[in-house]
DSSP file (Angstrom, degrees, kcal/mol; ACC not computed):
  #  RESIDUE AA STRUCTURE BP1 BP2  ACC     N-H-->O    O-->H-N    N-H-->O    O-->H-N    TCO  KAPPA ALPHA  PHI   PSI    X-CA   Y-CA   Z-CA
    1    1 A X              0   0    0      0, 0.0     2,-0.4     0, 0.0     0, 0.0   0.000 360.0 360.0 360.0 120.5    0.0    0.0    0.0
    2    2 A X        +     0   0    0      0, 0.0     2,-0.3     0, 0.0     0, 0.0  -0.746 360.0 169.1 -66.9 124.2    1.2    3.6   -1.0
    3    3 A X        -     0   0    0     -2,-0.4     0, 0.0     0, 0.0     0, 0.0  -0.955  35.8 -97.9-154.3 138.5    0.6    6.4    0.8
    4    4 A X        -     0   0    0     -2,-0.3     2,-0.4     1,-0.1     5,-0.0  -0.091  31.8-133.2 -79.5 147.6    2.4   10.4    0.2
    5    5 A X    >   -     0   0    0      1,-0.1     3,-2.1     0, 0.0     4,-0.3  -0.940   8.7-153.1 -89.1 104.0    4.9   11.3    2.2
    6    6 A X  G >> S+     0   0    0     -2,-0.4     4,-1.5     1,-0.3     3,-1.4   0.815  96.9  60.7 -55.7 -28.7    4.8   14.7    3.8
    7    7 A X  G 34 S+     0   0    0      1,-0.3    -1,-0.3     2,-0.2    -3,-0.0   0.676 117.5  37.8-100.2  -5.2    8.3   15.3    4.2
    8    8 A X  G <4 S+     0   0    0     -3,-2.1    -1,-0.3     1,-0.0    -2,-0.2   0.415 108.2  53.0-124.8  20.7    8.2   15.0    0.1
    9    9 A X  T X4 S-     0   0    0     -3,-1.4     3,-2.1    -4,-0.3    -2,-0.2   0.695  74.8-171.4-111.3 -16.2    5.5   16.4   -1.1
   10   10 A X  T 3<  -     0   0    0     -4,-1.5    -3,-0.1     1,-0.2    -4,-0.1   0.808  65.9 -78.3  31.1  43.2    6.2   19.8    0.8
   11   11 A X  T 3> S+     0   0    0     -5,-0.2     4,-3.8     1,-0.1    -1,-0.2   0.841  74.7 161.0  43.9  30.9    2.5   21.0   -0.3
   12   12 A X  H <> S+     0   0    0     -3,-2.1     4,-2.1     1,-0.2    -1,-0.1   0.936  70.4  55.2 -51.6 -35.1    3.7   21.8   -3.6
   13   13 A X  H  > S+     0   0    0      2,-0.2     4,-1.3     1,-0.2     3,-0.5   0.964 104.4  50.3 -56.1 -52.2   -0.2   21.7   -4.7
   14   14 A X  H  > S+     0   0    0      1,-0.3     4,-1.2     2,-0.2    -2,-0.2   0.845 113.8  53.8 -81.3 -49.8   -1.4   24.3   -2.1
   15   15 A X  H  X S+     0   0    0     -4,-3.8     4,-2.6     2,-0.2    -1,-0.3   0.886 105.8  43.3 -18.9 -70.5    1.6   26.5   -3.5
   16   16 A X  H  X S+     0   0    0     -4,-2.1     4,-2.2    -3,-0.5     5,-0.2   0.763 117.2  47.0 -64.5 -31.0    1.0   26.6   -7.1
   17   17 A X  H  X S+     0   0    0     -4,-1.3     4,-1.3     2,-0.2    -1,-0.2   0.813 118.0  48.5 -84.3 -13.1   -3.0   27.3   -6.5
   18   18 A X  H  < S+     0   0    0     -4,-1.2     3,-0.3     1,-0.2    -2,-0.2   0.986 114.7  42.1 -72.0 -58.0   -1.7   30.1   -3.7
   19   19 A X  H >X S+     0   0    0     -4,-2.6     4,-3.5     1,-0.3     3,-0.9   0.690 111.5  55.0 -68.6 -38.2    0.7   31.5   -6.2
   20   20 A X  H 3X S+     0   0    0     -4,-2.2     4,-2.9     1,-0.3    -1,-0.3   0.889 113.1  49.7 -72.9 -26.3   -2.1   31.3   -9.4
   21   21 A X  H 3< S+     0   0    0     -4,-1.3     4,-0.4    -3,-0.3    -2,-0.3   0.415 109.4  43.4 -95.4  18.9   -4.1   33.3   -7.0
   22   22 A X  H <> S+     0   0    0     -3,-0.9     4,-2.8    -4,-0.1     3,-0.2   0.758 116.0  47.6 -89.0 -68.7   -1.6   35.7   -6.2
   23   23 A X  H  X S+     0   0    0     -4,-3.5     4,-2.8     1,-0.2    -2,-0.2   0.918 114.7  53.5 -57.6 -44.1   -0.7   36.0  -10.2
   24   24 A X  H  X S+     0   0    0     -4,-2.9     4,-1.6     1,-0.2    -1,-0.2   0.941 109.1  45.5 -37.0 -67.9   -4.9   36.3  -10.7
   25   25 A X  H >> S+     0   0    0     -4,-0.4     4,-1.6     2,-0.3     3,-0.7   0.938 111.0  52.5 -62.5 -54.8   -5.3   39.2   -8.3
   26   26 A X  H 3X S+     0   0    0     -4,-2.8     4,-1.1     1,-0.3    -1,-0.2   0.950 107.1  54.3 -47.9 -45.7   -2.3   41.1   -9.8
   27   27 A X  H >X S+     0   0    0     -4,-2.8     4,-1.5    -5,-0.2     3,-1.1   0.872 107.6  51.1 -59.0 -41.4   -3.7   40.8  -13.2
   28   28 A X  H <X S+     0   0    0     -4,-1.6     4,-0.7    -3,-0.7     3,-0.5   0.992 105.5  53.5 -56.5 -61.9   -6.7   42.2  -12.1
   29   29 A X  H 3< S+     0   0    0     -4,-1.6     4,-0.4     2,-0.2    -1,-0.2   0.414 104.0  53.8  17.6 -50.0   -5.4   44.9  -10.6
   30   30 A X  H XX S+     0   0    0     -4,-1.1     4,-1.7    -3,-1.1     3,-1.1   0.949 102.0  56.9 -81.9 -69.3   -3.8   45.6  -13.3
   31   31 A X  H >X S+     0   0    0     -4,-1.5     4,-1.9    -3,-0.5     3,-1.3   0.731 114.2  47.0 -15.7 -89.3   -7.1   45.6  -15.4
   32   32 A X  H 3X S+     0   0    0     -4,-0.7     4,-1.8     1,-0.3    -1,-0.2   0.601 104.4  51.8 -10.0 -54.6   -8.3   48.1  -12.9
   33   33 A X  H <> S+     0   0    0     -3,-1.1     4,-2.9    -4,-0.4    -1,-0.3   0.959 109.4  49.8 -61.5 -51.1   -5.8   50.3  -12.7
   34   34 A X  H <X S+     0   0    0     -4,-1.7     4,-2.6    -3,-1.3     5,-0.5   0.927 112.4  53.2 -70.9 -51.4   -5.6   50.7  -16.9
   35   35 A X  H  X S+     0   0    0     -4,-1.9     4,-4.2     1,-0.2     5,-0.4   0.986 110.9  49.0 -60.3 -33.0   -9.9   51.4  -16.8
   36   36 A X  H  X S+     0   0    0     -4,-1.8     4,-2.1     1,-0.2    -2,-0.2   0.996 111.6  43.7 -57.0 -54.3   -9.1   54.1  -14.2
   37   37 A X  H  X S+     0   0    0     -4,-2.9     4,-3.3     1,-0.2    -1,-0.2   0.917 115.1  54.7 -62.6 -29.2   -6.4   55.8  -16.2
   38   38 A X  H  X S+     0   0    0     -4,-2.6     4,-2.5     2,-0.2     5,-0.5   0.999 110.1  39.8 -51.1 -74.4   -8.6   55.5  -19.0
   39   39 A X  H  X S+     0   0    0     -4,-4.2     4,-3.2    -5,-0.5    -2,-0.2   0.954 117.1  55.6 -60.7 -35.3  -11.6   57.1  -17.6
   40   40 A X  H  X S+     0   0    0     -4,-2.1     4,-2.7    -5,-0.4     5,-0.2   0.805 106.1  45.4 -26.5 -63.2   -9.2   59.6  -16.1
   41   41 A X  H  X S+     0   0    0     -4,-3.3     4,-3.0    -3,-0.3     5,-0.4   0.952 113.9  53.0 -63.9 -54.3   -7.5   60.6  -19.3
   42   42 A X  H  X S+     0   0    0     -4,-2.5     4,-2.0     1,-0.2     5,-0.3   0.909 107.0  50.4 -50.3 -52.8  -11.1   60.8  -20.7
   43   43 A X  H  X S+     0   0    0     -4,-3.2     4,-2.1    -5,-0.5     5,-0.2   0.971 112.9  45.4 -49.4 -47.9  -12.3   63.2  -17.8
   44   44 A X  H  X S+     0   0    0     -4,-2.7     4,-3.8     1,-0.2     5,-0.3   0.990 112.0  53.0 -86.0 -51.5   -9.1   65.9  -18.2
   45   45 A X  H  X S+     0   0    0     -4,-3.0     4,-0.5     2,-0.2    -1,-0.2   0.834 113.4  44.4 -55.8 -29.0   -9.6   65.8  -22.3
   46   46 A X  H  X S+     0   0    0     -4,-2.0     4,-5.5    -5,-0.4     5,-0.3   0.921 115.5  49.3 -57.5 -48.4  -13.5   66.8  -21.6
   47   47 A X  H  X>S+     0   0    0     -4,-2.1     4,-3.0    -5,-0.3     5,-0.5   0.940 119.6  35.3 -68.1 -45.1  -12.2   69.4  -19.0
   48   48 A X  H  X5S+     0   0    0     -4,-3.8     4,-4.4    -5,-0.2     5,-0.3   0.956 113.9  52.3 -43.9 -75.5   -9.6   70.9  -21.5
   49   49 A X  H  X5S+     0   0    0     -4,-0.5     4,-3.1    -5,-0.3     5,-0.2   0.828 114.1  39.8 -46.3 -40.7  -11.1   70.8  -24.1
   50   50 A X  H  X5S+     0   0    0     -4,-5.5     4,-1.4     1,-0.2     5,-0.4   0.904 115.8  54.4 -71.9 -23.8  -14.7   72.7  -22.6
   51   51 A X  H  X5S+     0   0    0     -4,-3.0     4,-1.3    -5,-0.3    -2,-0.2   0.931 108.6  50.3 -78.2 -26.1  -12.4   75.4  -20.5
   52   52 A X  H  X<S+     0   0    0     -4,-4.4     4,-2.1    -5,-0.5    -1,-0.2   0.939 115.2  36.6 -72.1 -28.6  -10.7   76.1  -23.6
   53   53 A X  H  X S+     0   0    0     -4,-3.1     4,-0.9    -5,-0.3    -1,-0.2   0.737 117.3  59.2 -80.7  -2.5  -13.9   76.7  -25.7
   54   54 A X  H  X S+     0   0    0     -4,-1.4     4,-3.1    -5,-0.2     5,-0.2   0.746 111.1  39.8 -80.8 -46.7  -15.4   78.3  -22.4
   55   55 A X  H  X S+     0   0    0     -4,-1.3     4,-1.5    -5,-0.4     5,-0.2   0.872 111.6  52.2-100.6 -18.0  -12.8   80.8  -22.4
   56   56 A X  H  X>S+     0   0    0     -4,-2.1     4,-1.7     3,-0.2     5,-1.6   0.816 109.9  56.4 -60.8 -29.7  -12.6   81.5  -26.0
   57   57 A X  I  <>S+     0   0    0     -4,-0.9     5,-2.8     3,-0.2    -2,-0.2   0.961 114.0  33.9 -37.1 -78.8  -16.1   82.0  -25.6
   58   58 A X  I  <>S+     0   0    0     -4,-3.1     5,-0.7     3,-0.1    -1,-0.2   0.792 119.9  47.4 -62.9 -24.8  -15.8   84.5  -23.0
   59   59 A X  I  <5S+     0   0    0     -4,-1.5    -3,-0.2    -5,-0.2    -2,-0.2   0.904 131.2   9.0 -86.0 -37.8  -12.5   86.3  -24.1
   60   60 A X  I  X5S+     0   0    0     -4,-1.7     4,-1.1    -5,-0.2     5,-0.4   0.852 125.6  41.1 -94.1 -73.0  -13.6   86.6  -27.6
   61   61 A X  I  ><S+     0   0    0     -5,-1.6     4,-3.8     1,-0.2     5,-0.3   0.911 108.4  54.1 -45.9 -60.2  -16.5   85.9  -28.7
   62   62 A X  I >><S+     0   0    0     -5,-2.8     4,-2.0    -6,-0.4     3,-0.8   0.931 113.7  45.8 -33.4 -87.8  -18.7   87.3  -26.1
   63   63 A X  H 3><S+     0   0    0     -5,-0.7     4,-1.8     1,-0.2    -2,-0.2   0.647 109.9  51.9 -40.2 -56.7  -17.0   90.6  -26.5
   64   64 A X  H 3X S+     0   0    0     -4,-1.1     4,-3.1     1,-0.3    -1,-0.2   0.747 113.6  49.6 -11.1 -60.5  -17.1   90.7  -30.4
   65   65 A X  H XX S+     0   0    0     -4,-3.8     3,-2.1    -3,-0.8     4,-1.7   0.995 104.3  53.3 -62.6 -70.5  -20.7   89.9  -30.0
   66   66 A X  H 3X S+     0   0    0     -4,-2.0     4,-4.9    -5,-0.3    -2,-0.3   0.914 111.9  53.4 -21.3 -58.8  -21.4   92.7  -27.5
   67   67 A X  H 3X S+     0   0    0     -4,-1.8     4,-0.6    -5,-0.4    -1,-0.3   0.814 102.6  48.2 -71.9 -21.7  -19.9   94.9  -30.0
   68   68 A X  H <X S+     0   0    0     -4,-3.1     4,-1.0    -3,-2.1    -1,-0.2   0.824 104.2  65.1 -98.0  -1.2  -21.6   94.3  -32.8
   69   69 A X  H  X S+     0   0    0     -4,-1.7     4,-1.0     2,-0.2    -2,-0.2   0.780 110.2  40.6 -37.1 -56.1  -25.0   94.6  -30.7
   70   70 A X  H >< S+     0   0    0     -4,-4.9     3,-1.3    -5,-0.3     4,-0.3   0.902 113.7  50.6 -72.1 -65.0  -24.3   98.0  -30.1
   71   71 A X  H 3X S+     0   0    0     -4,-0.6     4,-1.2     1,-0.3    -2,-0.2   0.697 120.8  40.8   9.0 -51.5  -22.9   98.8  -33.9
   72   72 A X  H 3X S+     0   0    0     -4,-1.0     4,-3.2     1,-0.2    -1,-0.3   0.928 112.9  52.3 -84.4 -40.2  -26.1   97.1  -35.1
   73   73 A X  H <X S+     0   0    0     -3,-1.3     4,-1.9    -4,-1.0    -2,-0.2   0.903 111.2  45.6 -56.5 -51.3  -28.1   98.9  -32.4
   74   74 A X  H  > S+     0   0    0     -4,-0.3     4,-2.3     2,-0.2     6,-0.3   0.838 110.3  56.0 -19.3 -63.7  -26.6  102.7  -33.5
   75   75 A X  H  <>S+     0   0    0     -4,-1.2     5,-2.5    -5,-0.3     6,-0.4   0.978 111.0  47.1 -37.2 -59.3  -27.4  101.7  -37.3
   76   76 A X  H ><5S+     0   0    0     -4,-3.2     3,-3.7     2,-0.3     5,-0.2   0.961 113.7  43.4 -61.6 -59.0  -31.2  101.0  -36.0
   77   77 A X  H 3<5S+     0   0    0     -4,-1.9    -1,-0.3     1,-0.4    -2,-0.2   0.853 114.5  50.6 -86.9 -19.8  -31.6  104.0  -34.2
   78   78 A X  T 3<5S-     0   0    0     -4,-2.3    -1,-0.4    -5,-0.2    -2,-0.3   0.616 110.0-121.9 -69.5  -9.3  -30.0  105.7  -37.0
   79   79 A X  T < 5S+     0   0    0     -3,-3.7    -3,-0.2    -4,-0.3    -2,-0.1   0.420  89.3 107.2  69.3   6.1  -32.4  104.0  -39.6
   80   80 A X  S   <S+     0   0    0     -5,-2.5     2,-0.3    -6,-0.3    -4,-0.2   0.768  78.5  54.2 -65.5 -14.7  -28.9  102.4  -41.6
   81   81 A X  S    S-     0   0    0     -6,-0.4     2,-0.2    -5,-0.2    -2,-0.1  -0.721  87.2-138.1-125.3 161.1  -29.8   98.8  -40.1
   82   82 A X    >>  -     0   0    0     -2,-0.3     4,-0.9     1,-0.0     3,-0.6  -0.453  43.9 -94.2-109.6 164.1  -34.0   97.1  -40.8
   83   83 A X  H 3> S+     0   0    0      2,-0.2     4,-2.9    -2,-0.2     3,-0.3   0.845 125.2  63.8 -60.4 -42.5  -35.6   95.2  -37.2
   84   84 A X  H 3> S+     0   0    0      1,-0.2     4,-1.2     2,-0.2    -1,-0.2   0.730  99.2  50.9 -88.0   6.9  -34.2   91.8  -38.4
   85   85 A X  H <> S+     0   0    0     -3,-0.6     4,-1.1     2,-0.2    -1,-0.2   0.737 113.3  45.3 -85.0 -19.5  -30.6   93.0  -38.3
   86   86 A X  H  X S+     0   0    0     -4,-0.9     4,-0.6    -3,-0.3    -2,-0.2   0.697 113.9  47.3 -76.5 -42.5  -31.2   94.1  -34.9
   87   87 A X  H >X>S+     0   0    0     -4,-2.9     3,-5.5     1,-0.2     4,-2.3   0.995 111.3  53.9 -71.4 -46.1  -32.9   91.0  -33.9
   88   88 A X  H 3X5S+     0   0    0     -4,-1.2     4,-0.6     1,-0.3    -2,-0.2   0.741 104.3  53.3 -10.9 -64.9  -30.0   88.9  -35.6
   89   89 A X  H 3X5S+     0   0    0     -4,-1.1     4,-0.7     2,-0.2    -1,-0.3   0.532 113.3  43.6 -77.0  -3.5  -27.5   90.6  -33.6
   90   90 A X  H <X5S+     0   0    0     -3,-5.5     4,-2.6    -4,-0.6    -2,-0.2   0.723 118.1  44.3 -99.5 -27.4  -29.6   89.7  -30.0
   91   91 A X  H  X5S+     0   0    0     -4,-2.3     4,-1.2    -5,-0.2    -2,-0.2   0.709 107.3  52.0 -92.6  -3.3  -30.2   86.5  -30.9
   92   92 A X  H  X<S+     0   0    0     -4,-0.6     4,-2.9    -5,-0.5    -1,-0.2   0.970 117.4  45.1 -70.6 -41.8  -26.6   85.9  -32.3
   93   93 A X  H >X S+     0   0    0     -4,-0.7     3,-0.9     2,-0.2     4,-0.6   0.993 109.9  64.4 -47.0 -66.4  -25.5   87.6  -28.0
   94   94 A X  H >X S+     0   0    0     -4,-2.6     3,-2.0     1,-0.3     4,-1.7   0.659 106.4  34.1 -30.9 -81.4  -28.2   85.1  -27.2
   95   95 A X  H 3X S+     0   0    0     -4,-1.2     4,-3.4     1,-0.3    -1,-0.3   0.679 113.5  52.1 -27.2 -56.0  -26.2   82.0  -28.3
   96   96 A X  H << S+     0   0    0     -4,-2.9    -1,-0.3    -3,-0.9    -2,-0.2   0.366 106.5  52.1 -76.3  11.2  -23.3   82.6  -27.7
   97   97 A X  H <X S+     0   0    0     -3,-2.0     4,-3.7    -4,-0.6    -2,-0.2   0.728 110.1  49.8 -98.9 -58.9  -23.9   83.4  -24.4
   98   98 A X  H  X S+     0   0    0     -4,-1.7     4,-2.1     2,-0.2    -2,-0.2   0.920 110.0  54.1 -40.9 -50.7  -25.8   80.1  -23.9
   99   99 A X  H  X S+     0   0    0     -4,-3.4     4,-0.6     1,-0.2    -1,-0.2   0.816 110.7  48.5 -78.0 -11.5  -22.7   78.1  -25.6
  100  100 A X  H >> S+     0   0    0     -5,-0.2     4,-2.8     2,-0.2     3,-1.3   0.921 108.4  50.2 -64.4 -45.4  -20.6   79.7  -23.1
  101  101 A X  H 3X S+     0   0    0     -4,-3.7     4,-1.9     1,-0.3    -2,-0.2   0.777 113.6  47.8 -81.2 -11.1  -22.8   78.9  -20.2
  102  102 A X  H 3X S+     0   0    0     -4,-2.1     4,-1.2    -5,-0.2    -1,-0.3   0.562 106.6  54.9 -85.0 -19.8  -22.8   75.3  -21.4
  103  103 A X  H <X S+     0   0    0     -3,-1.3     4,-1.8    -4,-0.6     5,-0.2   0.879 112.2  46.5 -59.6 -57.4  -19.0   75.1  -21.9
  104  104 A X  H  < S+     0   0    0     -4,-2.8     3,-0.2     2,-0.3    -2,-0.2   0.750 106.4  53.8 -30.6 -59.3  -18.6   76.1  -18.4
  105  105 A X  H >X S+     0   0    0     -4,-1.9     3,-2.5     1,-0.2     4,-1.6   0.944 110.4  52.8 -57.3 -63.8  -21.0   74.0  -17.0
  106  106 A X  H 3X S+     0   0    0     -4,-1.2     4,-1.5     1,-0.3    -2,-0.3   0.596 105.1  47.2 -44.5 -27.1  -19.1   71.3  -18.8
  107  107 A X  H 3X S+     0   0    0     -4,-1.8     4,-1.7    -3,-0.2    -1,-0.3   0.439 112.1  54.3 -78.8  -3.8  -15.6   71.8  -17.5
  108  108 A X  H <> S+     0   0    0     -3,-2.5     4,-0.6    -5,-0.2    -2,-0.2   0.788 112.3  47.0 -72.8 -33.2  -17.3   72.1  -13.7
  109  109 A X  H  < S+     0   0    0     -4,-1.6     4,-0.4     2,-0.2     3,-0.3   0.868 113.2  48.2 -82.3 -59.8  -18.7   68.8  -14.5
  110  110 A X  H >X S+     0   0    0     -4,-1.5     3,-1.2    -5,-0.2     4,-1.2   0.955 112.4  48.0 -35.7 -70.4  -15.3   67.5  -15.8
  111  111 A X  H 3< S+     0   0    0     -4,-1.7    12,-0.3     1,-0.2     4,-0.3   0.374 113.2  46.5 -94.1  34.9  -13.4   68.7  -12.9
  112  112 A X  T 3< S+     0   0    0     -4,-0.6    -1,-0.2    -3,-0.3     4,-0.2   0.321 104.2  55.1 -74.0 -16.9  -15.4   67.4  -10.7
  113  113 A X  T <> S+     0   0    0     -3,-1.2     4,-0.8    -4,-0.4    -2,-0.2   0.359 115.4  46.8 -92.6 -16.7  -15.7   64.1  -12.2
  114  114 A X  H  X S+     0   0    0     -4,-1.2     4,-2.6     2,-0.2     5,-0.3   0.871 102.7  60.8 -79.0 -53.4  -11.7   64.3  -11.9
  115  115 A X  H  4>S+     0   0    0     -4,-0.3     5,-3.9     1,-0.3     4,-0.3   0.722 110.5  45.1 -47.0 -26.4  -11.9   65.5   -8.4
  116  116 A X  H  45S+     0   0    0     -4,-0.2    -1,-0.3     3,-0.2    -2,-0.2   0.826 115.3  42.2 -86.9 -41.3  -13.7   62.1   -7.9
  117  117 A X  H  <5S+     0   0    0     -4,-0.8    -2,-0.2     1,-0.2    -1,-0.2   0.915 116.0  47.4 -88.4  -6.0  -11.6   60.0   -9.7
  118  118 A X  T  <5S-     0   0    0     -4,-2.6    -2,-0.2     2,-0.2    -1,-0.2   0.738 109.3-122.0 -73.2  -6.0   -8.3   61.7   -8.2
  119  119 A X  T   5 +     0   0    0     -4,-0.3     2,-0.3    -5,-0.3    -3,-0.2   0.957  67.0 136.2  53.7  56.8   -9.9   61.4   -4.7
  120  120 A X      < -     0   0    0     -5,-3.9    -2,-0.2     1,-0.1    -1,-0.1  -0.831  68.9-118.0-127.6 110.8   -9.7   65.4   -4.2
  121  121 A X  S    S-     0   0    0     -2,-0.3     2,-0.2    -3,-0.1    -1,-0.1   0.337  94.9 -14.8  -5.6 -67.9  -11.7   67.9   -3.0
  122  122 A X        -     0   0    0     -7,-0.1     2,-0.3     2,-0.1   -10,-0.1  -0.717  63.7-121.9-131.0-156.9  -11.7   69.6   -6.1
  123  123 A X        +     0   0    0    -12,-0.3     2,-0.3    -2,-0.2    -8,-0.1  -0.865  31.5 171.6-156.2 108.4   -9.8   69.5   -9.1
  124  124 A X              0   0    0     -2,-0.3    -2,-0.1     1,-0.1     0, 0.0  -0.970 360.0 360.0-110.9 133.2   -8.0   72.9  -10.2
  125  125 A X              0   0    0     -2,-0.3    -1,-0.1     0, 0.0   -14,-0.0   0.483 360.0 360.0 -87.2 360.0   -5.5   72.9  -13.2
């Protein structure tokens, strides 16, 4: 009759299944780690990208628009410019005032959605 020998089997099984579940968990990990950076990367390329059209928005555009709302407005009262160039030029403010406030809102939204995944309070560039 055969029967194992401790002093030569020196739990080589209980090893190898420890050791696959060591190499398992790293590999997840890992897995984990790459979806974070992922969403991560994706969160700061939202945030750029809307504080930069957010702030062209406001440094240019905005004014530009403002100015040619009075221009247009002068014109009217002067009787060079008709009522639908005048409206033109409020609803033109109008818009771009809206795509500002919607950029904005999107880069708070971004760096807050960073703040969360950097685990920080907030998240200022």
């Amino acid at each position: 009759m055969l029967f194992p020998i401790p002093v030569w089997d020196l739990n080589q099984g209980n090893i190898r299944r420890a050791q696959a579940g060591v190499h398992g968990a790293t590999a997840d990990l890992e897995v984990t780690r790459n979806e974070l950076l992922q969403h991560t990367a994706d969160a700061y390329a939202r945030y750029r990208s809307s504080k930069q059209i957010a702030d062209r928005l406001r440094n240019v555009m905005l004014p530009n628009s403002l100015k040619t709302l009075e221009l247009v407005q002068e014109g009217f009262i002067k009787g060079q410019f008709d009522v639908n160039r005048l409206l033109q030029a409020q609803r033109n403010l109008s818009d771009i005032s809206r795509r500002h406030i919607e950029a904005a809102e999107e880069a708070w939204t971004s760096s807050a959605e960073l703040g969360g995944l950097l685990q920080l309070e907030h998240f200022a560039e």
